[in-house]
N, C-alpha and C positions, 0 to 999 in steps of 0.2 A: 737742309736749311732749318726745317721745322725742330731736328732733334739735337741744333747748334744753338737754336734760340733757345729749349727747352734745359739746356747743359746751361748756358750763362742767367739763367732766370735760377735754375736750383741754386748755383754758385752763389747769386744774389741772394736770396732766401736765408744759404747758411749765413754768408757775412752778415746778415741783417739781425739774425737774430745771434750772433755772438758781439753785435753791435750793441742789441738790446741786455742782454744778460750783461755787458762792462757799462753800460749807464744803470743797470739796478744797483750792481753793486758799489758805483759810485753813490749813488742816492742814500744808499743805507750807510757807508761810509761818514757825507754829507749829514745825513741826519745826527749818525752820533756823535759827529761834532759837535753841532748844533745842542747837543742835550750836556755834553758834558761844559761846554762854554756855561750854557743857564746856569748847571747846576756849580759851578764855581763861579759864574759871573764875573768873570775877569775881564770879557770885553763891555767897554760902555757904547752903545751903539748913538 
């Protein structure tokens, strides 16, 4: 029991942080959008 919980917690653990590492790299993605909008200013917000 203890080393079925301990297998679906690592399981958890990986997914989580390859959950985290595909929102960084959307944020940075996000960001430079963000800067290249500014710096051509084609959207009027």
């Amino acid at each position: 029991m203890a080393k079925e919980v301990a297998e679906s917690a690592d399981l958890e653990m990986t997914q989580f942080q390859k959950n985290l590492s595909d929102r960084q790299l959307l944020a940075k993605l996000a960001l430079l959008a963000m800067t290249l909008l500014k710096k051509g200013d084609t959207l009027k917000l």
